[in-house]
PyMOL Python script that loads the backbone (N, CA, C, O; Angstrom):
from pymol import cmd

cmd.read_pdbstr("""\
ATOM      1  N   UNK A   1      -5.619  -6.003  12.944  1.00  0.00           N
ATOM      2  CA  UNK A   1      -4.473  -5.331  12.391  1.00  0.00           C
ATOM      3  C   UNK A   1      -3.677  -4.618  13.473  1.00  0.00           C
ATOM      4  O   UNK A   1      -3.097  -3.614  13.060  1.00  0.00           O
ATOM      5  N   UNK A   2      -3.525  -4.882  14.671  1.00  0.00           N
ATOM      6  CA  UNK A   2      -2.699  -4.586  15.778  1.00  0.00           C
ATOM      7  C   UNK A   2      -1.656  -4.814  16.176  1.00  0.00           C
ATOM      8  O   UNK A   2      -1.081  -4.258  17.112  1.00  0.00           O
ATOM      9  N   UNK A   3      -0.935  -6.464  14.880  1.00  0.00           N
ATOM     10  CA  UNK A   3      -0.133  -7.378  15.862  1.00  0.00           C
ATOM     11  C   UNK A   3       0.905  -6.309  15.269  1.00  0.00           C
ATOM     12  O   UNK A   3       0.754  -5.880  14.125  1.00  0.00           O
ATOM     13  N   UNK A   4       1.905  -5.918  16.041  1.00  0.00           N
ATOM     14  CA  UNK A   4       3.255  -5.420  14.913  1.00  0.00           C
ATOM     15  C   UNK A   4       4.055  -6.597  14.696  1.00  0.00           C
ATOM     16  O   UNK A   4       4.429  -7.624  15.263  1.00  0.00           O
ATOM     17  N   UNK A   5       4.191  -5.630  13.029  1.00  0.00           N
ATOM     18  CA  UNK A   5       5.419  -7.199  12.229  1.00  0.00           C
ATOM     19  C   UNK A   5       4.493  -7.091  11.403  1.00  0.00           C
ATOM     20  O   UNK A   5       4.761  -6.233  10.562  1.00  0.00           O
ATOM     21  N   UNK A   6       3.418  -7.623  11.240  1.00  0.00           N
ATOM     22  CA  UNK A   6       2.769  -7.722  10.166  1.00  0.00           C
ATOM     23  C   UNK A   6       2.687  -6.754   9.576  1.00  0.00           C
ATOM     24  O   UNK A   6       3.056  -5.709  10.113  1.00  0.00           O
ATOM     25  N   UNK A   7       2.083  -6.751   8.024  1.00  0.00           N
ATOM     26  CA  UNK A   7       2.306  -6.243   6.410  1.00  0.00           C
ATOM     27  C   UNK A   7       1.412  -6.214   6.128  1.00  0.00           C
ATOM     28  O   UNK A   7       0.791  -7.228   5.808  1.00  0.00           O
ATOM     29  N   UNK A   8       0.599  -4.250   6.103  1.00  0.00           N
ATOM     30  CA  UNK A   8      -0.108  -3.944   5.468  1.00  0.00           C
ATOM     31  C   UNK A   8      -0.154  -3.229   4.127  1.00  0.00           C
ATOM     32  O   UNK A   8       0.814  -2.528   3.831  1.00  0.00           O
ATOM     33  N   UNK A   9      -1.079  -3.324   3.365  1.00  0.00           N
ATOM     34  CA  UNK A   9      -0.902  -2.746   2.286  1.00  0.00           C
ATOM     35  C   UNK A   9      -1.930  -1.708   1.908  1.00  0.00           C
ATOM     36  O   UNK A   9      -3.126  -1.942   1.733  1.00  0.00           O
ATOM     37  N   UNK A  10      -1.295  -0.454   1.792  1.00  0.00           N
ATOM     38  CA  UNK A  10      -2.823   0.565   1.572  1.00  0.00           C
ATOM     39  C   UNK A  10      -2.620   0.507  -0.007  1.00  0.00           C
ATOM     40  O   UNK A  10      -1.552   0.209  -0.541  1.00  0.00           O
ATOM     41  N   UNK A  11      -3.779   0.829  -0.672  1.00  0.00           N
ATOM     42  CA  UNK A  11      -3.944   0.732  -2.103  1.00  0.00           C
ATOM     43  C   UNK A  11      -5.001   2.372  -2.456  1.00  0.00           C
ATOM     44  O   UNK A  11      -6.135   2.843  -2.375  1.00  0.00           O
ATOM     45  N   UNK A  12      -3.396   2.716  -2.931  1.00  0.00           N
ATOM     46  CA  UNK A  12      -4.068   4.928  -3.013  1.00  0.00           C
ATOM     47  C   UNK A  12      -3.679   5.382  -1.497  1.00  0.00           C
ATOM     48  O   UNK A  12      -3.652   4.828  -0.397  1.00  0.00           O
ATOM     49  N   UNK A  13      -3.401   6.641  -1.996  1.00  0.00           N
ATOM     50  CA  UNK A  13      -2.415   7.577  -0.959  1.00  0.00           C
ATOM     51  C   UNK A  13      -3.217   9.227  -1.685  1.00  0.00           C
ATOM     52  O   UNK A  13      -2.902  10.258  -2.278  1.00  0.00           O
ATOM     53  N   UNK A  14      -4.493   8.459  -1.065  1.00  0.00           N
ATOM     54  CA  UNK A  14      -5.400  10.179  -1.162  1.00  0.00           C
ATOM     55  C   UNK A  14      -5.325  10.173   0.681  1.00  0.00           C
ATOM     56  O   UNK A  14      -4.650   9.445   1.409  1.00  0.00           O
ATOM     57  N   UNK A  15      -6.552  11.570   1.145  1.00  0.00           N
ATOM     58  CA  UNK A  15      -6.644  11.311   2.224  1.00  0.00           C
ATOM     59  C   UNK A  15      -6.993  10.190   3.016  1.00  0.00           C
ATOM     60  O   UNK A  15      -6.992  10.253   4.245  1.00  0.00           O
ATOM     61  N   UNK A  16      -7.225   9.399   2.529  1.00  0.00           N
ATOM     62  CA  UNK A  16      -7.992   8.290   3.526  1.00  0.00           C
ATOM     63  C   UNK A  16      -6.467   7.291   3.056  1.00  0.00           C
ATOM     64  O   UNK A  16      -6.044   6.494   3.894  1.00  0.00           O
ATOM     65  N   UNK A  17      -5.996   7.378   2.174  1.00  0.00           N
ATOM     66  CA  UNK A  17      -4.797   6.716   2.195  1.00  0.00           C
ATOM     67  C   UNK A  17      -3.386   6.998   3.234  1.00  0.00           C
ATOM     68  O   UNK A  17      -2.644   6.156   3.741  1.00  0.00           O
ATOM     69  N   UNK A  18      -3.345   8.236   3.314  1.00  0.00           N
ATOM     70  CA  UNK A  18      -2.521   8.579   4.098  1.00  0.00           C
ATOM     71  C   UNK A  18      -2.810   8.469   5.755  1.00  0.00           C
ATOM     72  O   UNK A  18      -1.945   8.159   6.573  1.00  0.00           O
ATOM     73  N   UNK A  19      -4.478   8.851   6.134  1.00  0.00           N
ATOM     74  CA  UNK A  19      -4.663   7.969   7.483  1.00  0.00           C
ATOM     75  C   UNK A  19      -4.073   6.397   7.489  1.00  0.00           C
ATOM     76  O   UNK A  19      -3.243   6.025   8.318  1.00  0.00           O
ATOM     77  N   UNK A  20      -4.626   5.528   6.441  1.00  0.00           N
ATOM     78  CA  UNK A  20      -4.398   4.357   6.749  1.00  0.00           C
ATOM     79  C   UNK A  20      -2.321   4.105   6.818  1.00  0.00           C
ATOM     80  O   UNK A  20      -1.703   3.522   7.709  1.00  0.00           O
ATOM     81  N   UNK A  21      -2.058   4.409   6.251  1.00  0.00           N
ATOM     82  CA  UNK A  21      -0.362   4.650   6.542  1.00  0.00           C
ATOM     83  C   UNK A  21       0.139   4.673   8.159  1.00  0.00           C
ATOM     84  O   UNK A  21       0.798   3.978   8.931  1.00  0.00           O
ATOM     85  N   UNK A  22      -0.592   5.903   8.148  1.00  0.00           N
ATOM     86  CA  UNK A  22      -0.105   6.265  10.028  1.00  0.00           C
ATOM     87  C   UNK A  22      -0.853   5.766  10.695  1.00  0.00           C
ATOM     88  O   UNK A  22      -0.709   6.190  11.841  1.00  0.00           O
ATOM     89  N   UNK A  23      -1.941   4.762  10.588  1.00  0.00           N
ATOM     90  CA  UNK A  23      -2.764   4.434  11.619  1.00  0.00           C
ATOM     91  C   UNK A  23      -1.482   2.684  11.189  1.00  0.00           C
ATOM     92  O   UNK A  23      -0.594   2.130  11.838  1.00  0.00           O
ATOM     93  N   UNK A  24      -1.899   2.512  10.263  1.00  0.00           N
ATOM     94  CA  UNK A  24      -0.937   0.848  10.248  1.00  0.00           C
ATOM     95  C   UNK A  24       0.766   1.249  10.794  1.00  0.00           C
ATOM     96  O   UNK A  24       1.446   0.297  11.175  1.00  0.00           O
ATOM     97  N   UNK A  25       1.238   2.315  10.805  1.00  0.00           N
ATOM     98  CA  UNK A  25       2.774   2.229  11.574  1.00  0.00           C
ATOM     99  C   UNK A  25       2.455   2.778  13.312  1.00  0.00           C
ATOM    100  O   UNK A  25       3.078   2.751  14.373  1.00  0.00           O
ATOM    101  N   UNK A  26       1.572   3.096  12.998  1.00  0.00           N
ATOM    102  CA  UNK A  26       1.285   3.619  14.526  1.00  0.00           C
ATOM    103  C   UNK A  26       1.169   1.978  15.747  1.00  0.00           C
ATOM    104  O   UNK A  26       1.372   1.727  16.935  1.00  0.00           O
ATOM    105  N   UNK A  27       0.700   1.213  14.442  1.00  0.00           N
ATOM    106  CA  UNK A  27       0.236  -0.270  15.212  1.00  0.00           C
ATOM    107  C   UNK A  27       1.530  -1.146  15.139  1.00  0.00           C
ATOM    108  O   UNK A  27       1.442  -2.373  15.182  1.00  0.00           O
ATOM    109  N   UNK A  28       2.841  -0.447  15.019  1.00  0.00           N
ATOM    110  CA  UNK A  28       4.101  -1.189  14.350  1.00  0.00           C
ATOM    111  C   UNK A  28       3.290  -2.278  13.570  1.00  0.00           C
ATOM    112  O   UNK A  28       2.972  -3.353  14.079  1.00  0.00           O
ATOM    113  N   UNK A  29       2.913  -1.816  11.989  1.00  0.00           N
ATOM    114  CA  UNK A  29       3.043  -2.715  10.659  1.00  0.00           C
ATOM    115  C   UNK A  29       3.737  -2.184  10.014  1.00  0.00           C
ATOM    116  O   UNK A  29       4.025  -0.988   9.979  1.00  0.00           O
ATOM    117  N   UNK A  30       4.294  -3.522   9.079  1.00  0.00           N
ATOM    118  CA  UNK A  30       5.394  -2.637   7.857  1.00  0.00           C
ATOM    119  C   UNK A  30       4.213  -2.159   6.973  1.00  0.00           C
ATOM    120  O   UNK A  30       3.094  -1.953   7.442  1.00  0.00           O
ATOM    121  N   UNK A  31       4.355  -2.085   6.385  1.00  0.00           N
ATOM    122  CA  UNK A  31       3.103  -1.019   5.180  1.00  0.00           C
ATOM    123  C   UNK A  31       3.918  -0.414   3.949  1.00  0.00           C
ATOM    124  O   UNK A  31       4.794   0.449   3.995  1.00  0.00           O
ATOM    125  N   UNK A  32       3.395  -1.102   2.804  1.00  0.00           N
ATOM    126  CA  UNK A  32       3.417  -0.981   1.498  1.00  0.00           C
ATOM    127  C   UNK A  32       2.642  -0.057   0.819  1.00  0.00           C
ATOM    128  O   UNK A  32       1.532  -0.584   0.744  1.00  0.00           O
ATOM    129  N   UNK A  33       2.615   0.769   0.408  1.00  0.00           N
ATOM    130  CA  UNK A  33       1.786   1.927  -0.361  1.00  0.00           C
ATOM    131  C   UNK A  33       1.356   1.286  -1.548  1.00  0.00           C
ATOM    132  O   UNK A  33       2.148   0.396  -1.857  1.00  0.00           O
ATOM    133  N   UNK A  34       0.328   1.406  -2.395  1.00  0.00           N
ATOM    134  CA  UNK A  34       0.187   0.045  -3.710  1.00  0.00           C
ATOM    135  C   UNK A  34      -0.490   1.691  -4.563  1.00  0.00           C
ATOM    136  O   UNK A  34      -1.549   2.245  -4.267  1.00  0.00           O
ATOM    137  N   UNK A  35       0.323   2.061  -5.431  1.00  0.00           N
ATOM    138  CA  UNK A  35      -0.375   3.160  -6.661  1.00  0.00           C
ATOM    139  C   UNK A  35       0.094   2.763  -8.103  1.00  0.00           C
ATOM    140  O   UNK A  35       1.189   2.238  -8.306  1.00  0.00           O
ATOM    141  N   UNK A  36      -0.454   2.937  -8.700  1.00  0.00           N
ATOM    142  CA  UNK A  36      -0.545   3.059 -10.633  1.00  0.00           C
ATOM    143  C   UNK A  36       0.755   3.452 -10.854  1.00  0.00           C
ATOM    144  O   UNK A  36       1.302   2.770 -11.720  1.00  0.00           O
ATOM    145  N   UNK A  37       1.520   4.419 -10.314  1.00  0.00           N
ATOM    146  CA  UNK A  37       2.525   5.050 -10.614  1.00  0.00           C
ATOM    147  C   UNK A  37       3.346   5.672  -9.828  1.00  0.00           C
ATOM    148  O   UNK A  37       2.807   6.079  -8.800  1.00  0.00           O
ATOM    149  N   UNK A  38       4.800   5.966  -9.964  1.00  0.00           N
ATOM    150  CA  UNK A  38       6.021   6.317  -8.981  1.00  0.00           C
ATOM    151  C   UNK A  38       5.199   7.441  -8.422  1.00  0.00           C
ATOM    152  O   UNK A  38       4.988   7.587  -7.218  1.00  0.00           O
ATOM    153  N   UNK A  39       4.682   8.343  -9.512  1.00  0.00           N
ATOM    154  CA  UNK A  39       4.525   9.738  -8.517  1.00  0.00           C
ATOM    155  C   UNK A  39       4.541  10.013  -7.438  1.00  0.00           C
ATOM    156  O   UNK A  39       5.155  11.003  -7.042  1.00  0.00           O
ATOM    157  N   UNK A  40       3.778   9.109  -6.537  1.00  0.00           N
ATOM    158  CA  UNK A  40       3.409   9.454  -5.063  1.00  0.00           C
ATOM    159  C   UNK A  40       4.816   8.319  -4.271  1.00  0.00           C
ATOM    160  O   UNK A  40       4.894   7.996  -3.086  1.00  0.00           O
ATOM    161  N   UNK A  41       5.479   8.051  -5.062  1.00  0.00           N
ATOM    162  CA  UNK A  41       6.235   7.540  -4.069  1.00  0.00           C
ATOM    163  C   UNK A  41       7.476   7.985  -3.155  1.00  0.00           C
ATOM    164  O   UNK A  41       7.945   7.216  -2.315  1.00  0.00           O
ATOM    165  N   UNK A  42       7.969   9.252  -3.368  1.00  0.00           N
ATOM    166  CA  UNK A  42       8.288  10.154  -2.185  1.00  0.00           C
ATOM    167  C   UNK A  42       7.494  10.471  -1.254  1.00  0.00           C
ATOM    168  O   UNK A  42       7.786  10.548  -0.061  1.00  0.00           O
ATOM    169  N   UNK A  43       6.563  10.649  -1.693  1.00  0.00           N
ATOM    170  CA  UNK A  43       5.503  11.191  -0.761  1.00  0.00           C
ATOM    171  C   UNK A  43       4.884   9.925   0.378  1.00  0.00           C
ATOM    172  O   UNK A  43       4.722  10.096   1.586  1.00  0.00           O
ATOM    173  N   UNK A  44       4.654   8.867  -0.266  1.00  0.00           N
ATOM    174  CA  UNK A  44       4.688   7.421   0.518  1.00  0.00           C
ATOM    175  C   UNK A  44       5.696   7.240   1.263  1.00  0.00           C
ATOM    176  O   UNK A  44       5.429   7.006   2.442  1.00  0.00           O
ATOM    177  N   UNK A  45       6.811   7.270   0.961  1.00  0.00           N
ATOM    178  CA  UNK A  45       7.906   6.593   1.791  1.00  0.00           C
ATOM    179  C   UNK A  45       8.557   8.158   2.934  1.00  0.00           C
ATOM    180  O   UNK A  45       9.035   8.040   4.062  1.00  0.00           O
ATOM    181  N   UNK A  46       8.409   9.101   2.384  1.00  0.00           N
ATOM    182  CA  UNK A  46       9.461  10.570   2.829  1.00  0.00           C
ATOM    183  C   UNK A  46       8.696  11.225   4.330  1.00  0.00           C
ATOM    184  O   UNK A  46       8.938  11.432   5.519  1.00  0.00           O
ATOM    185  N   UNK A  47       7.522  11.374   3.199  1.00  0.00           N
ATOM    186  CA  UNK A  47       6.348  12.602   4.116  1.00  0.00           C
ATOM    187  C   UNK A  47       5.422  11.265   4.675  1.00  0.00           C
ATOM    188  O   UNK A  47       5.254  11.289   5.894  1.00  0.00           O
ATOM    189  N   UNK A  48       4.937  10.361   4.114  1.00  0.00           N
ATOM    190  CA  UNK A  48       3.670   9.554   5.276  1.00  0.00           C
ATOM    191  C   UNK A  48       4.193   8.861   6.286  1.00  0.00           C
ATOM    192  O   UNK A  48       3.587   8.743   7.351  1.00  0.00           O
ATOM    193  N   UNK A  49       5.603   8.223   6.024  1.00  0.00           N
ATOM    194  CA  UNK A  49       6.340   7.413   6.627  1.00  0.00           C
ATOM    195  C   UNK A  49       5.654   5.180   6.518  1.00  0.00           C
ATOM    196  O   UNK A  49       5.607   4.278   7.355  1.00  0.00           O
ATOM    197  N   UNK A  50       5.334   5.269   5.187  1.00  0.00           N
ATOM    198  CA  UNK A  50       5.161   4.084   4.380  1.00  0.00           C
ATOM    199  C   UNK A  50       6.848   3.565   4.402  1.00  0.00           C
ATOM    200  O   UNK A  50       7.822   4.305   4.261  1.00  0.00           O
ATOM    201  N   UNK A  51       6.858   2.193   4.606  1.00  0.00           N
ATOM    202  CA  UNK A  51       8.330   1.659   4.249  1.00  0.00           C
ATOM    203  C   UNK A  51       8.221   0.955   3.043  1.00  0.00           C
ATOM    204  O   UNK A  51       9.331   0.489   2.786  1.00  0.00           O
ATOM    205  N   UNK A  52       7.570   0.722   2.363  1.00  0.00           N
ATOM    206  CA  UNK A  52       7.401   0.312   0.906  1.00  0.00           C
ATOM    207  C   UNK A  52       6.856   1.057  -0.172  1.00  0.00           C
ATOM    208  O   UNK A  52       5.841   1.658   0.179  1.00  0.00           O
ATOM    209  N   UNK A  53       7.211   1.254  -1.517  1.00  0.00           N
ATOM    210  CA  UNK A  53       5.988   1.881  -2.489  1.00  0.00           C
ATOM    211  C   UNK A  53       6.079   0.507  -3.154  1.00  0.00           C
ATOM    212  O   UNK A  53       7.086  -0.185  -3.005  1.00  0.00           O
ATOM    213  N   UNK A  54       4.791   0.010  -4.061  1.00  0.00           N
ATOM    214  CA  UNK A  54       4.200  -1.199  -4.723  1.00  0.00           C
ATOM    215  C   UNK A  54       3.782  -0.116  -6.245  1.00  0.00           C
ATOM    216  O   UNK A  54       2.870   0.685  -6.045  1.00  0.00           O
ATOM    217  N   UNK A  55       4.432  -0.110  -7.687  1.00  0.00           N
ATOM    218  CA  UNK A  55       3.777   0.145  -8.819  1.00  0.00           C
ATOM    219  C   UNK A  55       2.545  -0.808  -9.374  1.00  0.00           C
ATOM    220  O   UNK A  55       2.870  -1.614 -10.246  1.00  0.00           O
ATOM    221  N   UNK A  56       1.388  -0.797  -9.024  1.00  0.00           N
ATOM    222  CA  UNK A  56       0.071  -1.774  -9.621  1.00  0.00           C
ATOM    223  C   UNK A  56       0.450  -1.854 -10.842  1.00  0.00           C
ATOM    224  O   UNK A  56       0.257  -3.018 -11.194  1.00  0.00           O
ATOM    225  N   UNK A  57       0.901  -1.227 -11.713  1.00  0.00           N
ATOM    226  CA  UNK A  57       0.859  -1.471 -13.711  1.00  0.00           C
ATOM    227  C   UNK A  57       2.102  -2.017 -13.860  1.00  0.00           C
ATOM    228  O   UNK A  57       2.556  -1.916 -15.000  1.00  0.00           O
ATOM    229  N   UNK A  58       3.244  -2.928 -12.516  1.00  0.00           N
ATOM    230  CA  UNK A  58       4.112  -3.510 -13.191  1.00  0.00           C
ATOM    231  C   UNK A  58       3.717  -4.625 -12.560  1.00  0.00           C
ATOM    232  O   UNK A  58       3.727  -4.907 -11.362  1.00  0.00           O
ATOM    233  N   UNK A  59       3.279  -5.382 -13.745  1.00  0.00           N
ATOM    234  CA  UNK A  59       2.884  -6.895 -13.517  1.00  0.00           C
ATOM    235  C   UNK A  59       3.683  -7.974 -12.628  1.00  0.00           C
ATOM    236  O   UNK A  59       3.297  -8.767 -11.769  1.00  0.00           O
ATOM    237  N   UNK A  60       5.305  -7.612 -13.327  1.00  0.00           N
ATOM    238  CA  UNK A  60       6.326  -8.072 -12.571  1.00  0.00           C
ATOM    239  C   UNK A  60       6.517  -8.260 -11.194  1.00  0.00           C
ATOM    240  O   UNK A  60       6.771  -9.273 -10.541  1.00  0.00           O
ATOM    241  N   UNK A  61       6.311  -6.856 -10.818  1.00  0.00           N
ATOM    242  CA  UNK A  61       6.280  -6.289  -9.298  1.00  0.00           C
ATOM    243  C   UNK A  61       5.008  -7.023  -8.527  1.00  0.00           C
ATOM    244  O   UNK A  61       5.229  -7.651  -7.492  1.00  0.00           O
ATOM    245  N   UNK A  62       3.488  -6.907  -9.142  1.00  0.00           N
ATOM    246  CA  UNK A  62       3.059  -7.263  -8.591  1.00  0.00           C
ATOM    247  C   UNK A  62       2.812  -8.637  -8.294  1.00  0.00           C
ATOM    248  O   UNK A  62       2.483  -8.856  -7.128  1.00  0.00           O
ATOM    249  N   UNK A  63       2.887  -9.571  -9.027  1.00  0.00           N
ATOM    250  CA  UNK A  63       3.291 -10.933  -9.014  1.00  0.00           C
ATOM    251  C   UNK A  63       4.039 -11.174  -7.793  1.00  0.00           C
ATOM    252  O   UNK A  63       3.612 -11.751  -6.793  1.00  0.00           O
ATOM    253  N   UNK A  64       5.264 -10.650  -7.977  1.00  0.00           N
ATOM    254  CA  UNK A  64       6.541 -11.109  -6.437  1.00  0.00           C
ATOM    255  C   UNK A  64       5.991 -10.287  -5.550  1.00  0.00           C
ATOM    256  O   UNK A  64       6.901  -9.920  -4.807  1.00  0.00           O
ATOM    257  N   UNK A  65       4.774  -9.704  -5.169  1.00  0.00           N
ATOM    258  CA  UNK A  65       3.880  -9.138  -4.045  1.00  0.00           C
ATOM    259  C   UNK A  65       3.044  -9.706  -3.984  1.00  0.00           C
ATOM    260  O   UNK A  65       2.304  -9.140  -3.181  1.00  0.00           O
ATOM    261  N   UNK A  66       2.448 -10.858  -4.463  1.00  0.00           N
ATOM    262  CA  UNK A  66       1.508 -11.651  -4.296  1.00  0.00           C
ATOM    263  C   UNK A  66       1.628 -12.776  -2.814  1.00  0.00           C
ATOM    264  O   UNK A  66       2.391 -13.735  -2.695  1.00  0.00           O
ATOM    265  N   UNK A  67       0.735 -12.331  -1.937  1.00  0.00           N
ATOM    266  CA  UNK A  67       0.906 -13.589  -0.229  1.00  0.00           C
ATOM    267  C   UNK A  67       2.180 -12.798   0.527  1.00  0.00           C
ATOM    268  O   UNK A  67       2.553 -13.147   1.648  1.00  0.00           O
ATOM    269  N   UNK A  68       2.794 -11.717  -0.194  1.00  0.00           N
ATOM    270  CA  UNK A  68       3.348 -10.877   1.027  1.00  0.00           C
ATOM    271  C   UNK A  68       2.822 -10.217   2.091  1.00  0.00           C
ATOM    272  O   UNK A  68       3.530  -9.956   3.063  1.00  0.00           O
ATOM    273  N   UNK A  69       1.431  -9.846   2.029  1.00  0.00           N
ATOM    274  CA  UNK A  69       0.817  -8.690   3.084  1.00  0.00           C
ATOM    275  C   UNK A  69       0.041  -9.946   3.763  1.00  0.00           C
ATOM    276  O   UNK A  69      -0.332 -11.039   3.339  1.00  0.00           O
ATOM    277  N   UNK A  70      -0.038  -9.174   5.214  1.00  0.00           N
ATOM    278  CA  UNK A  70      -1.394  -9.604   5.263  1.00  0.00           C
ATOM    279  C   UNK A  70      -2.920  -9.067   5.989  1.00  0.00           C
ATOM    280  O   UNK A  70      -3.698  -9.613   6.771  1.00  0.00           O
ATOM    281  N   UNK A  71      -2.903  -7.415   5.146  1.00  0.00           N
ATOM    282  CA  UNK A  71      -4.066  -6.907   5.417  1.00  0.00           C
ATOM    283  C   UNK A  71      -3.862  -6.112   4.371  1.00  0.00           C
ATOM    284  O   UNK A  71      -2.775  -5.535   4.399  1.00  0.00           O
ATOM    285  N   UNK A  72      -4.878  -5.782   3.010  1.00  0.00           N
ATOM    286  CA  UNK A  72      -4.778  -4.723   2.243  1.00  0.00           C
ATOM    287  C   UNK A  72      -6.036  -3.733   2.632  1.00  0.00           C
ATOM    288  O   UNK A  72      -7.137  -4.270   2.757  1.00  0.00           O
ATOM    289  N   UNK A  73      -5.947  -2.625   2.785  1.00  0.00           N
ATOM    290  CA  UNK A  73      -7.037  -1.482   2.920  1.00  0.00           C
ATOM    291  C   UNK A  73      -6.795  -1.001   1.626  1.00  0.00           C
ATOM    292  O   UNK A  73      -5.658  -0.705   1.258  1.00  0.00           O
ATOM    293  N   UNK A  74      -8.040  -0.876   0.725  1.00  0.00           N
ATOM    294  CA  UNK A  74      -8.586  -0.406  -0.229  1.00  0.00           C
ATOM    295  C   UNK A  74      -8.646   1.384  -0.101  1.00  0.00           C
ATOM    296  O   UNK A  74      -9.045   1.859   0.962  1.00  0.00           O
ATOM    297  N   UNK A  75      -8.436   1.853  -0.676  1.00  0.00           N
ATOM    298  CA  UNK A  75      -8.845   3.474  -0.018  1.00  0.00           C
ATOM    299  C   UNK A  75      -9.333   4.142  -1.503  1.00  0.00           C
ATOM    300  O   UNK A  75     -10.081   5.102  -1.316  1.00  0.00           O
ATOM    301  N   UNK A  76      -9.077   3.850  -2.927  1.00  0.00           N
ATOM    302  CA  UNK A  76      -9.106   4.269  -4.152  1.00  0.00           C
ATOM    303  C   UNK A  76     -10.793   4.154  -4.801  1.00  0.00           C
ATOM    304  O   UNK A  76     -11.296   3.131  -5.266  1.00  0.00           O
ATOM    305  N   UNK A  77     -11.413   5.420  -4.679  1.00  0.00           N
ATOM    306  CA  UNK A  77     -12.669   5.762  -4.842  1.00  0.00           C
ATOM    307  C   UNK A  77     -13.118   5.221  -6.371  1.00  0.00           C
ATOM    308  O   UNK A  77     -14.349   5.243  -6.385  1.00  0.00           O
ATOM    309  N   UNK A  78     -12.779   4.906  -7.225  1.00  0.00           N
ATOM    310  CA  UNK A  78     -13.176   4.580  -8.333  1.00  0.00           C
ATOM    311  C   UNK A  78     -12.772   3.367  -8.366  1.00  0.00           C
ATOM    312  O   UNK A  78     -11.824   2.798  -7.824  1.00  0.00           O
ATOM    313  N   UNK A  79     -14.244   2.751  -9.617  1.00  0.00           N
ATOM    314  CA  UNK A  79     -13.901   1.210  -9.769  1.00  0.00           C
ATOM    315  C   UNK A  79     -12.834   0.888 -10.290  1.00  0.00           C
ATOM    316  O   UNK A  79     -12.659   1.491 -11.349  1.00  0.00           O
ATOM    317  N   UNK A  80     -11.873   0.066  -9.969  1.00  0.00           N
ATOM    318  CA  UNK A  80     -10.752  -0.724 -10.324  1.00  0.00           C
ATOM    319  C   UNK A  80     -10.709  -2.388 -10.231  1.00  0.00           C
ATOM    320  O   UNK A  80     -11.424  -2.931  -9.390  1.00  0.00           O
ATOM    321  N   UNK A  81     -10.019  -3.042 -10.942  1.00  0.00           N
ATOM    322  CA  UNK A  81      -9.176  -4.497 -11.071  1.00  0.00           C
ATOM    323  C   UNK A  81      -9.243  -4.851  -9.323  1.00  0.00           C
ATOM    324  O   UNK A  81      -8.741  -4.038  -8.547  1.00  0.00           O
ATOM    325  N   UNK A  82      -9.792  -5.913  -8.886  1.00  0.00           N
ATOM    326  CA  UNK A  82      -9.675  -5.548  -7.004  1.00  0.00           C
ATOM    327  C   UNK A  82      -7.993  -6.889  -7.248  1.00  0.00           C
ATOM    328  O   UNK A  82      -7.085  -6.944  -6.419  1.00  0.00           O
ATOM    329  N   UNK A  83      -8.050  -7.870  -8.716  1.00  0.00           N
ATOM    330  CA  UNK A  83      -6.728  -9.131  -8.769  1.00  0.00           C
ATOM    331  C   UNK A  83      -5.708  -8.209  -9.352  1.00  0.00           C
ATOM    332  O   UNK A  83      -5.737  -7.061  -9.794  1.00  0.00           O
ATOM    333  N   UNK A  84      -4.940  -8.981  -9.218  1.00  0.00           N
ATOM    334  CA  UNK A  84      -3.498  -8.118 -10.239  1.00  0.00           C
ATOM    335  C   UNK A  84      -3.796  -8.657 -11.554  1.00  0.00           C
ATOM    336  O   UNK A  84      -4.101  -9.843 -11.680  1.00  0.00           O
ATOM    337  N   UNK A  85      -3.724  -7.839 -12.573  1.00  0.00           N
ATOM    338  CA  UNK A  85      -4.300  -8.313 -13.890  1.00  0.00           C
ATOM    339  C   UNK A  85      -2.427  -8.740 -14.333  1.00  0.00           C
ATOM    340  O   UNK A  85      -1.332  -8.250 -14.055  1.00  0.00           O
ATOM    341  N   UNK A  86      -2.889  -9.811 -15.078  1.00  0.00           N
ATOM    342  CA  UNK A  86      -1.979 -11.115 -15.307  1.00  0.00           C
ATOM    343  C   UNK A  86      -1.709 -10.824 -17.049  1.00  0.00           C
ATOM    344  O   UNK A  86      -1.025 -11.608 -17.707  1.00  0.00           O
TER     345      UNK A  86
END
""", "prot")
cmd.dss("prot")
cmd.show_as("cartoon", "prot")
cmd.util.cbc("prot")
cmd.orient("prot")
């Protein structure tokens, strides 16, 4: 995950989410934030410096994000869906 250009995707923007943010732009990657909901998406794009937010519960969205990235870091402590539920 070093090359820059490439498209990472962190999934949760707790602490370990927000390392993975600045450690993937630090490596020039674009980087997508992937959460349940807008909430954190000022906070993704403003304060972490993420160039994407990704809503997981819009099917829509996640579909046309499907083979865009190509590294997702997991960071979201509870069990979840790891596919986009269809």
């Amino acid at each position: 995950m070093t090359e820059p250009g490439k498209h990472l995707g962190v999934a949760g923007l707790g602490g370990l989410g927000h390392v993975a943010v600045k450690l993937g732009k630090a490596f020039g990657l674009k980087v997508t934030v992937i959460s349940t909901s807008h909430k954190k998406e000022s906070e993704a794009i403003n304060k972490v410096g993420a160039d994407y937010f990704l809503v997981s519960s819009n099917p829509e969205k996640m579909k046309d994000a499907l083979g865009t990235m190509d590294y997702i870091i997991d960071t979201i402590a509870t069990v979840h869906p790891l596919a986009p539920v269809a």
